[in-house]
N, C-alpha and C positions, 0 to 999 in steps of 0.2 A: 458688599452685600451679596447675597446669590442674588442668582437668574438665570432666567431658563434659558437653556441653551438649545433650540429643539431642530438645529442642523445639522444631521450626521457629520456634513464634512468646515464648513464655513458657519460659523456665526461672527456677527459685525455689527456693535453700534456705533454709528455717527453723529447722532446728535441729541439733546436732551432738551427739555422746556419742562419749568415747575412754575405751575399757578400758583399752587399753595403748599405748604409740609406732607400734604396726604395726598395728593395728586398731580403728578411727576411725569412726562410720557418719553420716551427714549425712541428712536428708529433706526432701522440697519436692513440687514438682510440676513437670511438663515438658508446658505445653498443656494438656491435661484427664487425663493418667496423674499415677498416684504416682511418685516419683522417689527412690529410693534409690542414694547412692556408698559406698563402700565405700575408705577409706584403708589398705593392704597392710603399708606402710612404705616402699614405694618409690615409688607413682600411687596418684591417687583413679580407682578404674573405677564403670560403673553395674552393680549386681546386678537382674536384676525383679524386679519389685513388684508383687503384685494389686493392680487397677483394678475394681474390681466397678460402678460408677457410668458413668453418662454426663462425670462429673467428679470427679476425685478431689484432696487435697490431705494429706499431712501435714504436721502441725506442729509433733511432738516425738517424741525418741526416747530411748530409755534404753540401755544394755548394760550386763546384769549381770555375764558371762561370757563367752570366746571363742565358745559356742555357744547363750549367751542374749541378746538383745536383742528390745527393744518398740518399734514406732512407731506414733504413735495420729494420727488428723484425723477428715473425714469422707469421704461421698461424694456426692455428688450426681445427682437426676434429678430432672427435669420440675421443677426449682425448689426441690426439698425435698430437704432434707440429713438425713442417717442418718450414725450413729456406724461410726467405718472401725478397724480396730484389727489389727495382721499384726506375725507373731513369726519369728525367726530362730530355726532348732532347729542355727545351725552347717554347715550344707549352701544351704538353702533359703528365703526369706521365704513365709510362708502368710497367708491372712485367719485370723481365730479370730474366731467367732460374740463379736457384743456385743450389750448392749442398747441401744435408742436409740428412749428414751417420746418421746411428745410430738410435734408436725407437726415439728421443725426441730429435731436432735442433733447437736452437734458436741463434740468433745474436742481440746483447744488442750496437755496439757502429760501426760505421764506418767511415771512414778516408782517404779524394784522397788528392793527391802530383800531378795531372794532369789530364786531361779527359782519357789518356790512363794507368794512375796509382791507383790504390784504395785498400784498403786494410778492409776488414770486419769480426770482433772477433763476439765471445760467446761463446756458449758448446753443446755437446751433450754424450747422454748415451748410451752406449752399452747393457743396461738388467742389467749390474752389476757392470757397472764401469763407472765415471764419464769422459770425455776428453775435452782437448781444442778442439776450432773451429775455423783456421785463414782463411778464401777464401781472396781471390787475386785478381782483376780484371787488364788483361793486354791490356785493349784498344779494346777484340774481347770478351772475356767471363772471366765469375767466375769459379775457379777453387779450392780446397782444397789445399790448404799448408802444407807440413809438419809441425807440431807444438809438440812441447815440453809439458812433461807433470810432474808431481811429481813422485817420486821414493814410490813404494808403492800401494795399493788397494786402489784409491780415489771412494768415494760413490756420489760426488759433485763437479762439477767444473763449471765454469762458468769465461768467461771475459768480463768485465764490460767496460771498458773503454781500450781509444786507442788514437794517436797523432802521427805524424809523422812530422820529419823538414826536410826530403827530400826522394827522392825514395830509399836512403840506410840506412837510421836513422828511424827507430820510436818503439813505446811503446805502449805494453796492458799489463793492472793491473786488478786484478783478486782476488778471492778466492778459495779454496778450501778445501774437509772434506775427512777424514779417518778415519772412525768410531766416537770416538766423539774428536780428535782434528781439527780444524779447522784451517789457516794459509794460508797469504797471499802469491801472485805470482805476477812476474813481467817477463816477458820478453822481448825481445830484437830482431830486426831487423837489420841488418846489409851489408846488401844487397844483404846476399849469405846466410843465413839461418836464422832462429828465435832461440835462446836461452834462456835458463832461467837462471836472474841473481840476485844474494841476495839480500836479501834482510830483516831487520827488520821486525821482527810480532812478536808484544811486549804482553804480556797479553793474554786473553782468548777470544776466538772468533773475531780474526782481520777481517777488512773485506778492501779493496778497491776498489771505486767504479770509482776514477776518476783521468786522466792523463794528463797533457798538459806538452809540450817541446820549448822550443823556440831557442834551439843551441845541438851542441853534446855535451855541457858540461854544460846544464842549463835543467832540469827536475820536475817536481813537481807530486806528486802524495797523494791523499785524503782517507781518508774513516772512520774508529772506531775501537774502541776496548774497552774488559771490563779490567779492573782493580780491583778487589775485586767486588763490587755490581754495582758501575757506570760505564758508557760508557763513553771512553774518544774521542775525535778526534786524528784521526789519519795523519801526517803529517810529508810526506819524500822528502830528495831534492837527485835530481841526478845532482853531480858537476864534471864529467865526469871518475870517476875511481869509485865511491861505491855509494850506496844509504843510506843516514844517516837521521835519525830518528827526527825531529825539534821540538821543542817545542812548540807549540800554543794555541790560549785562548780555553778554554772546558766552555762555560757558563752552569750553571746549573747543575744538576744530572748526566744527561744524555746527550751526546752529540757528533753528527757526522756528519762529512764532505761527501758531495753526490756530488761534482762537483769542478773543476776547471779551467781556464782561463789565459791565461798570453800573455803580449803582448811584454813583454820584462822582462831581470834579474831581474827587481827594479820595473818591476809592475804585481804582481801576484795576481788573487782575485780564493777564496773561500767561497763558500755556502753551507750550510748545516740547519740542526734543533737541537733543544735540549727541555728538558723541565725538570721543577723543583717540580714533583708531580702533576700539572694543564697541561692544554693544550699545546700540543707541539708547539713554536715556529721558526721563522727561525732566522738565523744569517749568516753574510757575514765577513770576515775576510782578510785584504789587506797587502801584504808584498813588497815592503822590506824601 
């Protein structure tokens, strides 16, 4: 479909969320502004977006309702990224105050269970150590969440993805590095804490970028890893007691999972890229 492209040099979306057929909202960036489209039912137009930064970037967004939706990134100045977070009240996009610890805050994935529920990941750095980022929004403001971290000096952390199946259920999947091992994360909401729970990281340099849940005991989660010289896809089901490691197609050399989808047990989609020494392709993969 067209869309407006209104970056002379960069335009970028990263993520999408559909309420309904006629109301669709897309995020990215266009040059160093945030980039919000807006699908009607007939054209994708752009709505603005606060840009509070010298650069700005979203990378996910949610819609609760016609007059709710969330898009979270960061922003950027003089090198140092701070937490970016701007709600639709239905009229309008606005910034709403986040928190963002740390020399370096970003937030990669966000996720409501209601207008008074939300829940928004990624990472930030301490000068020498990498930490998770969980904020919370209780219906009045964003708030930092206790969050669980790896056992150890991580140099690298980041969570990528997130999903929730209700205000006491949900998922963000992640990586992280400790000099030079690298190994996936998964943790856990439960409606009185986040913890972190095992999880498979098979191979060398696992990575997970992406999570969808449709029950407490139906989970799916996406991303890579290498194996000797090629990238395989990486692909785990949560069946309500352990995360187990599935097998699925890797076409080509190189190959990995950046997103996933499910609307029910028996209908989960996955997309991702691969390629086979030429130009990288995409690929979508449907279970069950």
């Amino acid at each position: 479909m067209p869309t407006p492209n209104p970056g002379t040099s960069t335009n970028f979306l990263r993520a999408v969320s559909a309420f309904s057929a006629s109301n669709i909202w897309a995020v990215g960036h266009a040059d160093n502004s945030s980039l919000i489209l807006h699908w009607n039912g007939t054209a994708w137009v752009q709505v603005p977006s606060p840009s509070p930064g010298a650069g700005n970037d979203l990378s996910a967004v949610d819609a609760v309702s016609a007059s709710s939706a969330w898009a979270v990134g960061e922003a950027t100045d003089s090198g140092s990224q701070r937490t970016l977070i701007v709600r639709w009240n239905g009229t309008t996009w606005s910034q709403v105050a986040s928190p963002a610890p740390g020399t370096d805050s970003r937030l990669d994935a966000v996720t409501a269970t209601s207008a008074g529920n939300a829940w928004a990941v990624g990472g930030f750095s301490t000068g020498t150590a990498g930490k998770t980022l969980i904020l919370h929004w209780n219906g009045t403001t964003w708030a930092q969440a206790a969050s669980p971290n790896p056992s150890g000096t991580v140099i690298e952390m980041i969570l990528d993805g997130m999903a929730a199946v209700s205000a006491s259920d949900a998922w963000a999947v992640g990586t992280y590095a400790t000099g030079t091992i690298q190994k996936t994360i998964i943790v856990h909401w439960n409606g009185t804490a986040w913890k972190v729970v095992p999880n498979p990281s098979p191979g060398q340099e696992p990575s997970l970028f992406g999570v969808a849940a449709t029950s407490a005991s139906d989970a799916w989660a996406v991303g890579g890893y290498i194996a000797g010289s090629p990238e395989n896809t990486l692909l785990m089901h949560w069946n309500g007691t352990a995360w187990k490691m599935m097998i699925g197609p890797t076409p080509g050399s190189n190959s990995s999972l950046t997103g996933v989808a499910a609307t029910s047990a028996s209908n989960v989609w996955a997309v991702g890229n691969f390629s086979s020494g030429g130009p990288s392709q995409v690929f979508a993969i449907h279970c069950c």
